[in-house]
C-alpha positions as CSV (number, residue, x, y, z in Angstrom):
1,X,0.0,0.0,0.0
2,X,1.3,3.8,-0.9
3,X,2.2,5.8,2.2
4,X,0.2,9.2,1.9
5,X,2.7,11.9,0.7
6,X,3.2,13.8,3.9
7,X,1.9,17.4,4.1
8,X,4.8,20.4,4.3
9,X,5.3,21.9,7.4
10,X,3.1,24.5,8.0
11,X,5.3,27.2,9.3
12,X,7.7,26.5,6.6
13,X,5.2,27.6,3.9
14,X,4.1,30.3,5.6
15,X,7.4,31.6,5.5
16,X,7.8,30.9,2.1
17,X,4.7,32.9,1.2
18,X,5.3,35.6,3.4
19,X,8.8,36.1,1.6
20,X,7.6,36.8,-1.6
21,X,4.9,38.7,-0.1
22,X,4.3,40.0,4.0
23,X,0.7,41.0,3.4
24,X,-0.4,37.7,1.2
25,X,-0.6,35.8,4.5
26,X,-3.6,38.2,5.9
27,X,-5.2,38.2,2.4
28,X,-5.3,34.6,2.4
29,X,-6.7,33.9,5.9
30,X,-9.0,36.9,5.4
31,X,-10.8,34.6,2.6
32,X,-12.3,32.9,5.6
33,X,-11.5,29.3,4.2
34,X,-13.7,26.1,5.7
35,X,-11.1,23.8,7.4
36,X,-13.5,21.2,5.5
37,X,-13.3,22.8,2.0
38,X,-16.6,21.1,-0.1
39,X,-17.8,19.4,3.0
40,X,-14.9,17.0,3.1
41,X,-12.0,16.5,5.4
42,X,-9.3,16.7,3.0
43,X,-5.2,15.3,3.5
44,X,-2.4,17.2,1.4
45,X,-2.2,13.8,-0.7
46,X,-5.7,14.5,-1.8
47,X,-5.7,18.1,-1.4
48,X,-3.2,18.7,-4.0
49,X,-4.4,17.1,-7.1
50,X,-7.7,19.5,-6.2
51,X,-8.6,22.7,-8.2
52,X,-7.9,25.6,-5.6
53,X,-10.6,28.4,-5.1
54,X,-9.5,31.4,-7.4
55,X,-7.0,33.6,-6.5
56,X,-4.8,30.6,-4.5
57,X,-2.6,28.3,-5.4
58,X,-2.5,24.7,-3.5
59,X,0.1,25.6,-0.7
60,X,-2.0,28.8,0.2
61,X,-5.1,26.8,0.3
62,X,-3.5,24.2,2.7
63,X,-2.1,27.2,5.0
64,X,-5.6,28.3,5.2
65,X,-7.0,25.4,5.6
66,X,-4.9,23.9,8.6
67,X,-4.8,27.8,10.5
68,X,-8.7,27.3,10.5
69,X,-8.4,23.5,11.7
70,X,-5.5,24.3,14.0
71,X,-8.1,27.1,15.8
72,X,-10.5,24.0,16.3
73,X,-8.3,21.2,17.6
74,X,-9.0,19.4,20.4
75,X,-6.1,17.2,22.6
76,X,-6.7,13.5,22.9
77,X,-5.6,12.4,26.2
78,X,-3.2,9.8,23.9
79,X,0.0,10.0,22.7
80,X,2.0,9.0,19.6
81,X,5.7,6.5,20.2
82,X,7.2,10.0,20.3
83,X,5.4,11.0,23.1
84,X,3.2,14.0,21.5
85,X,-0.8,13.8,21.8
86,X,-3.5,13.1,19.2
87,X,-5.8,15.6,18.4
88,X,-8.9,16.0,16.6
89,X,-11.4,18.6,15.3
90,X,-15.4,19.0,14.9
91,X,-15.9,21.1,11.8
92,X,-19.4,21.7,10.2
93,X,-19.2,18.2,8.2
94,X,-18.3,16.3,11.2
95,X,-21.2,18.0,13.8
96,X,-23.4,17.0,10.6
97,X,-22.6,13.1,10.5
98,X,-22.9,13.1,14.6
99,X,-26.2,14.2,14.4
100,X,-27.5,12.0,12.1
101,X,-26.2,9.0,13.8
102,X,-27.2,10.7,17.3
103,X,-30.7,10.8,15.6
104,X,-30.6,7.1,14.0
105,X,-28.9,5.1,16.3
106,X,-30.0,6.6,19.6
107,X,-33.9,5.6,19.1
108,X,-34.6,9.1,19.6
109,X,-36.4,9.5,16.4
110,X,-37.2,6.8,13.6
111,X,-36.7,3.5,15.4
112,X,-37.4,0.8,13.2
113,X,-40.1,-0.5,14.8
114,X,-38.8,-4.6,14.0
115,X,-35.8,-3.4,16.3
116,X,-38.4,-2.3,19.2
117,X,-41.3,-4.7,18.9
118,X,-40.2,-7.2,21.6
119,X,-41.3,-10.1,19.3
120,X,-39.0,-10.0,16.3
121,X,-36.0,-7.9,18.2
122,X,-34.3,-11.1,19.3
123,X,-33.8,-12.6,15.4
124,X,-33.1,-9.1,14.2
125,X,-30.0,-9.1,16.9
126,X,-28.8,-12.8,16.3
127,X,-28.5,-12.0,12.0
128,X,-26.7,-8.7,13.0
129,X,-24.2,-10.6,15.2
130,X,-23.7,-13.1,13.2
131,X,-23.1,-10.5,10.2
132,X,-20.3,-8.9,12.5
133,X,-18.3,-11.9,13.3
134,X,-18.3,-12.8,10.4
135,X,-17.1,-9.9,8.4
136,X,-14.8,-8.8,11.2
137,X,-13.1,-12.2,11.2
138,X,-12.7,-11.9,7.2
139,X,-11.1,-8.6,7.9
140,X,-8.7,-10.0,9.1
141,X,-8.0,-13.0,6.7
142,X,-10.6,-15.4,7.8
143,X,-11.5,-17.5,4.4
144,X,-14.7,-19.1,5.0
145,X,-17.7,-18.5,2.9
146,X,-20.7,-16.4,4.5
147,X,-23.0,-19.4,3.9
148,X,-21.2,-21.6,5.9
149,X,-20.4,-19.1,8.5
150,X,-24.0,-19.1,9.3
151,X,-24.7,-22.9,9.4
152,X,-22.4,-23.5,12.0
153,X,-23.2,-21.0,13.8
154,X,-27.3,-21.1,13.8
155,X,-26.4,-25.1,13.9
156,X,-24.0,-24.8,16.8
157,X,-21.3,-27.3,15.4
158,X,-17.7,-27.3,16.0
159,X,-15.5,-25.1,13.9
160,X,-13.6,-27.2,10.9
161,X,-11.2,-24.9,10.8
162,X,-8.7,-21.1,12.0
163,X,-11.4,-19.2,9.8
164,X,-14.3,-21.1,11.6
165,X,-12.9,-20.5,14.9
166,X,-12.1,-17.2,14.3
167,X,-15.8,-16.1,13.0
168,X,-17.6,-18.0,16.2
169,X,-14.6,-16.4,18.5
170,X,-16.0,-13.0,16.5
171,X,-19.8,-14.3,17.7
172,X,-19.5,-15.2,21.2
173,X,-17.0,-11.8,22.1
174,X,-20.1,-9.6,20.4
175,X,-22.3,-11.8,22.9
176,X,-20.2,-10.6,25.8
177,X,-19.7,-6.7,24.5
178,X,-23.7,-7.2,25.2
179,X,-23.2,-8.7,28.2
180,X,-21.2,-6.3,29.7
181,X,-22.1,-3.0,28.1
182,X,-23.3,-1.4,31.2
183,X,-20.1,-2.0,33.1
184,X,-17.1,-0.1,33.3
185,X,-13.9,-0.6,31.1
186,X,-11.0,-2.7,32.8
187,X,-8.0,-3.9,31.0
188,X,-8.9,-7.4,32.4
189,X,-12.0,-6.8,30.5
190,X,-10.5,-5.9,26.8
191,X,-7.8,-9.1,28.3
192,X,-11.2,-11.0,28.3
193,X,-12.7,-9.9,25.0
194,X,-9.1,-10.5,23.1
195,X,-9.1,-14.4,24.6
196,X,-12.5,-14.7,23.3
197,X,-11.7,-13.7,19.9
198,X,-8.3,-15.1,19.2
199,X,-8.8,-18.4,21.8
200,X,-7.5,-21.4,19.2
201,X,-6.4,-18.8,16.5
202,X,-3.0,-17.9,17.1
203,X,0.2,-19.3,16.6
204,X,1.5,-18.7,20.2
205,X,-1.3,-20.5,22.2
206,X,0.2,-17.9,25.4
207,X,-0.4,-15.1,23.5
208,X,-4.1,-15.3,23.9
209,X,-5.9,-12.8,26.1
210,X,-2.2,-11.4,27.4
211,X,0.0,-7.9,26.1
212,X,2.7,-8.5,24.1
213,X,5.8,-9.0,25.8
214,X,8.3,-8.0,22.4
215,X,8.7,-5.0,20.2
216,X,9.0,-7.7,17.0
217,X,5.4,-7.0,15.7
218,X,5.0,-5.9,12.2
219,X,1.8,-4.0,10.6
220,X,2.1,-3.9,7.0
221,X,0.7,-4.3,3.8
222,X,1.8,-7.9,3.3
223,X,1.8,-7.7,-0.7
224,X,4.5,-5.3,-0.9
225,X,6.1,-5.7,2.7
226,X,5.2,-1.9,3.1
227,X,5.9,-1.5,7.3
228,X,2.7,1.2,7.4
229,X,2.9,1.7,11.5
230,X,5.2,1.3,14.3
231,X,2.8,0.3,17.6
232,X,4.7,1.6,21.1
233,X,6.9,-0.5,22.9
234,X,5.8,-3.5,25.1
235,X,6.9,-1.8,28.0
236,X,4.6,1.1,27.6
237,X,1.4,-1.1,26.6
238,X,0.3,-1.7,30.5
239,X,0.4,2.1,31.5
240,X,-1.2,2.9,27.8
241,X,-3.9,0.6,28.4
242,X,-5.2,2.0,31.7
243,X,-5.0,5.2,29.8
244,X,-7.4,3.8,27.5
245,X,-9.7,2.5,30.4
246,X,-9.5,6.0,32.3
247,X,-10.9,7.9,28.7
248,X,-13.5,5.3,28.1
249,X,-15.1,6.0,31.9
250,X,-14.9,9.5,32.6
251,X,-17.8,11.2,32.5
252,X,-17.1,14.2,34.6
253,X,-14.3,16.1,32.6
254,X,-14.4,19.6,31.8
255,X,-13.8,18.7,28.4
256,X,-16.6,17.4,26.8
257,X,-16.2,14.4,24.0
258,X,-19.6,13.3,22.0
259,X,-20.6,9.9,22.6
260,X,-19.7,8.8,19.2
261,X,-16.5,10.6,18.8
262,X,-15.5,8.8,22.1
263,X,-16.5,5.1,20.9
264,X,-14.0,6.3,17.5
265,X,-11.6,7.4,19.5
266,X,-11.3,4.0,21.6
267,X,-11.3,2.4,18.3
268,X,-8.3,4.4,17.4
269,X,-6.0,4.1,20.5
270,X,-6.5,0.4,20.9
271,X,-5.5,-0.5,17.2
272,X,-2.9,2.3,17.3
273,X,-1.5,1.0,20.1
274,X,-1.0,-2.3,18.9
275,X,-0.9,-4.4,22.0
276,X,-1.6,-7.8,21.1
277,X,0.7,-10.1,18.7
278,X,-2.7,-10.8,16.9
279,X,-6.5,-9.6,16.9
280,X,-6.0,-5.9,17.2
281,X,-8.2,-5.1,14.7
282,X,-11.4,-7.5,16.1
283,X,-10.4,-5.9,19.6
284,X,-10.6,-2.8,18.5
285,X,-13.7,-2.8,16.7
286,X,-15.5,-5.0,19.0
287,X,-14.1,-2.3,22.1
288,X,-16.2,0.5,19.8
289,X,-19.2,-1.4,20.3
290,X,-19.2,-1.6,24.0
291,X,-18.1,2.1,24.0
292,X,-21.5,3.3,21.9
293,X,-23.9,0.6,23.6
294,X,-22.5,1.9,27.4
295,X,-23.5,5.2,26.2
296,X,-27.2,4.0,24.9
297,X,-26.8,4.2,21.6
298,X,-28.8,0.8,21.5
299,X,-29.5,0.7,17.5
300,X,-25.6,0.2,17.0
301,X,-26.1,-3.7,18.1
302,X,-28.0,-4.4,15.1
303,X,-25.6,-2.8,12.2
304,X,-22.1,-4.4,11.3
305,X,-19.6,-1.7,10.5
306,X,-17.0,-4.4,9.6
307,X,-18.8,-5.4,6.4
308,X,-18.6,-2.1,4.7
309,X,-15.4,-1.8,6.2
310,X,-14.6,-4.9,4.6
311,X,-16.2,-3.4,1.3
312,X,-12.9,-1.0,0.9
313,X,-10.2,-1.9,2.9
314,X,-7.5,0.5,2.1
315,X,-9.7,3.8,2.9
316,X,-9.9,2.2,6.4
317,X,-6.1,1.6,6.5
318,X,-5.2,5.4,5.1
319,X,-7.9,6.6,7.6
320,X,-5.1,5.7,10.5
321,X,-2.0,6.8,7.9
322,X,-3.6,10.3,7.2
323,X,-4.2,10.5,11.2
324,X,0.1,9.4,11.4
325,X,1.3,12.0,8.4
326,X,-0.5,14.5,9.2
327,X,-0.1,16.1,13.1
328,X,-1.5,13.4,14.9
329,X,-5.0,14.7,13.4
330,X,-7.6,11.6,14.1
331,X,-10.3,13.6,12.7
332,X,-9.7,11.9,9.0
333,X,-10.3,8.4,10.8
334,X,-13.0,9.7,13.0
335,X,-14.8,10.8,9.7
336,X,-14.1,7.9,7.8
337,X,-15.6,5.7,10.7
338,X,-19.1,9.2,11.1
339,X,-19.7,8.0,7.7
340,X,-18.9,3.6,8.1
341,X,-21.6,4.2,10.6
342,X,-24.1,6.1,8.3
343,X,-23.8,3.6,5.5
344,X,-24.3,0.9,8.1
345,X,-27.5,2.6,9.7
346,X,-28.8,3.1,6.1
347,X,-28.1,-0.9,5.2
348,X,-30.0,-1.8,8.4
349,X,-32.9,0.3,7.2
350,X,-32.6,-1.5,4.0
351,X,-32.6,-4.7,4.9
352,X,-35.6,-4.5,7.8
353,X,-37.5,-3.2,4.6
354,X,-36.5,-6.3,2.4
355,X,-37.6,-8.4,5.0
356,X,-41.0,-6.7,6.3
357,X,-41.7,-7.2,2.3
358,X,-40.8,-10.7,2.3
359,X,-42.7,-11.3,5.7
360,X,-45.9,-9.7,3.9
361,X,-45.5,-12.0,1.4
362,X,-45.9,-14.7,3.4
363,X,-48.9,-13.0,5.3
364,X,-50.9,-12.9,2.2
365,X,-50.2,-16.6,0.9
366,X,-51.6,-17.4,4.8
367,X,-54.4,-14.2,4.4
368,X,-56.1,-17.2,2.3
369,X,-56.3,-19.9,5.3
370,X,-57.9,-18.0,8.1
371,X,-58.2,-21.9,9.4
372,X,-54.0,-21.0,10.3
373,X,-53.3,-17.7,10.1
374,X,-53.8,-17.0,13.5
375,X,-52.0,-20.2,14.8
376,X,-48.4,-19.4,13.6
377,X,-45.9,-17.0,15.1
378,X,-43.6,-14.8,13.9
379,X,-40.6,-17.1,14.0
380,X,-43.0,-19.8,12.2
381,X,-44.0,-17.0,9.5
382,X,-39.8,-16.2,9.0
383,X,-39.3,-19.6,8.6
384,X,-42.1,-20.5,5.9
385,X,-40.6,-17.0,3.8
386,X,-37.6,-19.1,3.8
387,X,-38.9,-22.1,2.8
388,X,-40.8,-20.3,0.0
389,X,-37.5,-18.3,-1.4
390,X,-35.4,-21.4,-0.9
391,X,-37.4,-25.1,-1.6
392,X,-34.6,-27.3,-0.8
393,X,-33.7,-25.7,2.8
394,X,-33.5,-28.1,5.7
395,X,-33.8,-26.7,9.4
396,X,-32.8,-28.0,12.7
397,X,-34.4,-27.5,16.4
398,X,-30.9,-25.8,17.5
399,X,-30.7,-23.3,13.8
400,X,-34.4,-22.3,14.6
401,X,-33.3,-21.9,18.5
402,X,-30.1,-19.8,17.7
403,X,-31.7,-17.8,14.7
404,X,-34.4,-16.4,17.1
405,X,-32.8,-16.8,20.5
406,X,-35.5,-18.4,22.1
407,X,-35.4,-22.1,23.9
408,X,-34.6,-25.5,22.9
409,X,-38.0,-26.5,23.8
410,X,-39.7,-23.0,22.0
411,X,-37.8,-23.9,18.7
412,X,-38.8,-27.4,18.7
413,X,-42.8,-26.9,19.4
414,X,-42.3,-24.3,16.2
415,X,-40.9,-27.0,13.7
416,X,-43.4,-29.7,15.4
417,X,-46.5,-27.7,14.8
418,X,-45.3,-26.5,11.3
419,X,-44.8,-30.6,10.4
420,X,-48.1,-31.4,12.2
421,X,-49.7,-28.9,9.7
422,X,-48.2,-30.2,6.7
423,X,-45.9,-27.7,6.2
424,X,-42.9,-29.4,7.6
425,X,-41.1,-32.9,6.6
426,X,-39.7,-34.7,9.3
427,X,-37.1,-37.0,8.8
428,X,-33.6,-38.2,11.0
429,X,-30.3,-36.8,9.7
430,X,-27.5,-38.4,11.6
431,X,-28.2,-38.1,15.0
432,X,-30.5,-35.0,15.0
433,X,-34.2,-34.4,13.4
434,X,-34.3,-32.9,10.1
435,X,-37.0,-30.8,8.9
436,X,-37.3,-30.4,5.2
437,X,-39.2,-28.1,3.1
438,X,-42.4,-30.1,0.5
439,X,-41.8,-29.7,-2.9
440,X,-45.3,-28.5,-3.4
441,X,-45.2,-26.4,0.0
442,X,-47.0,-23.0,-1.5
443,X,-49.7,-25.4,-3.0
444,X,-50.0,-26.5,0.8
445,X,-50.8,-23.3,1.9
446,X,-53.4,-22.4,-0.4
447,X,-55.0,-26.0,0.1
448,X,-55.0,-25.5,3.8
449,X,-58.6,-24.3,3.5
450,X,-60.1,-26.7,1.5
């Protein structure tokens, strides 16, 4: 991966412009320049293949442009191997991605009402989970195929494989984050959620759930052995980590941080820092969900930021290198995650739609048997929209249990009721019950009154 070209000093270019010209400097500032020029959050790399306004050339622009961010900046009780802090800014375009996501994924206004209704929350949350692991594990080099993913997982079977086990590791550390999201940070707790994602993963079996003890970590680009970050020494890690605990729980500083920006920021030092010989990234992401469901932003359970992370990699990874080139400035990754978070909120929205629609087509197959209608549950209703869109489907007691998060018994009076009705096949696959779907299962339904 290309290193961002690194921006020129500031207060070398001012000097350079005010040599050829004392009063340009005023001139330029007086043009009262946005330090988000277009509504975008712009690095020199970027910047300079842009079209100035008129009247500037590129290195004025950028001298305008960081004056008015350096008037904004905002210290990040962190600091960089060198010892000097992070800092980050809140321009218009950032204030304007926090309050839509303080909007949507607060429950304020516009809760999708399959998220609230008590009744269908519970399958809603398992698919999201599952999404998560699975994507967040792939992320990370995890090879198996989405399909599978979520047989064994709704099936409960062992993992095959180190891409298996890393996606149910992924699952059951997103079940804790849950668990746990009203509780304060500890490191013994981000100790806990690294062992549950990397336990069986990692080449050095005492690595798991421990700091590195060793400096020899590499974070590259492994195509072109690019070294793209050096993490702080192991020595440092214990003293950084309580750092990182003390941000994530006070509440009573002078210095207010927005919920969200918080969560990002925790997200940032943890994967900066580096201090785990593997899983970082999971840690990291899967720490940014505890942050923003310990501050009630409750809708964030059901989205899965890692698969549109996973959509474009690199703008993910030059969202921490623009932060490293350019002063330490995390606002380019804290607006690269505003607007991860926005697509994600926008997909969830999306896909609740898809599904109401293929729930209501199910509804009006049954609208013709007012003999059943009444008799089946929502999780019975799910199922048979399956069945429609996919004959050849076979479902187990534990699948139906885990896909809905109900009981063993619950799930197994569903499939037993659906069979008794004719809806189901049940036959013995290995040692468990099958249920399969009847080839001529819509003709079923419409018979069902005759």
């Amino acid at each position: 991966m290309k290193i961002p070209l690194k921006p020129p000093k500031l207060d070398d270019l001012v000097a350079k412009i005010a040599g050829k010209n004392p009063q340009r400097i005023v001139q330029v500032l007086s043009l009262g320049v946005r330090p988000d020029p277009k509504g975008r959050y712009y690095h020199w790399d970027k910047l300079r293949h842009l079209t100035p306004p008129e009247d500037l050339t590129i290195e004025e622009w950028w001298v305008a442009i960081k004056i008015a961010r350096r008037a904004l900046y905002r210290p990040v009780p962190h600091t960089d191997v060198r010892g000097e802090p992070f800092q980050y800014t809140q321009p218009d375009s950032v204030q304007r991605l926090l309050h839509q996501i303080t909007r949507d994924a607060s429950g304020a206004i516009q809760s999708p009402e399959a998220v609230t209704n008590p009744n269908t929350k519970d399958t809603y949350l398992v698919n999201s989970l599952i999404e998560e692991a699975i994507t967040s594990s792939q992320l990370e080099g995890a090879s198996t195929t989405r399909k599978v993913a979520k047989e064994m997982i709704r099936q409960n079977r062992e993992p095959k494989d180190n891409s298996e086990k890393m996606i149910i590791n992924n699952y059951h550390a997103m079940q804790f984050v849950s668990q746990v999201k009203k509780e304060r940070l500890t490191s013994s707790m981000i100790l806990e959620l690294h062992r549950l994602l990397t336990q069986g993963t990692l080449e050095n079996p005492k690595a798991i759930g421990k700091l590195r003890t060793t400096d020899d970590i590499y974070v590259g680009d492994e195509r072109d052995a690019t070294t793209l970050h050096i993490p702080p020494k192991a020595s440092e890690l214990k003293r950084r980590m309580e750092n990182i605990c003390e941000f994530a729980n006070d509440s009573q500083s002078a210095s207010f941080v927005h919920p969200v920006v918080k969560a990002i920021l925790l997200h940032f030092m943890l994967a900066y820092d580096h201090p785990f010989e593997d899983g970082n990234g999971r840690t990291a992401r899967a720490l940014f969900y505890w942050c923003m469901l310990n501050q009630g932003y409750w809708l964030i359970e059901f989205i899965s930021i890692s698969r549109i992370l996973k959509l474009a990699p690199a703008e993910y990874s030059r969202s921490y290198l623009y932060t490293e080139t350019d002063d330490n400035d995390v606002t380019y990754f804290i607006t690269h995650q505003l607007e991860v978070i926005i697509r994600a909120i926008g997909d969830l929205h999306v896909y609740l739609e898809k599904k109401a629609k293929e729930i209501r087509t199910v509804e009006n197959v049954l609208r013709k048997s007012p003999k059943i209608r009444n008799l089946l549950n929502y999780r019975q209703v799910a199922l048979l929209n399956r069945a429609l869109k996919k004959p050849h489907s076979i479902f187990y007691v534990e699948s139906h249990r885990s896909s809905h998060n109900v009981t063993y018994q619950t799930a197994r009076t569903d499939l037993l009721s659906l069979e008794k009705l004719g809806l189901l096949e049940k036959s013995k696959i290995g040692k468990a019950f099958a249920y399969t779907v009847p080839d001529d299962l819509r003709k079923r339904l419409e018979n069902l009154d005759s």
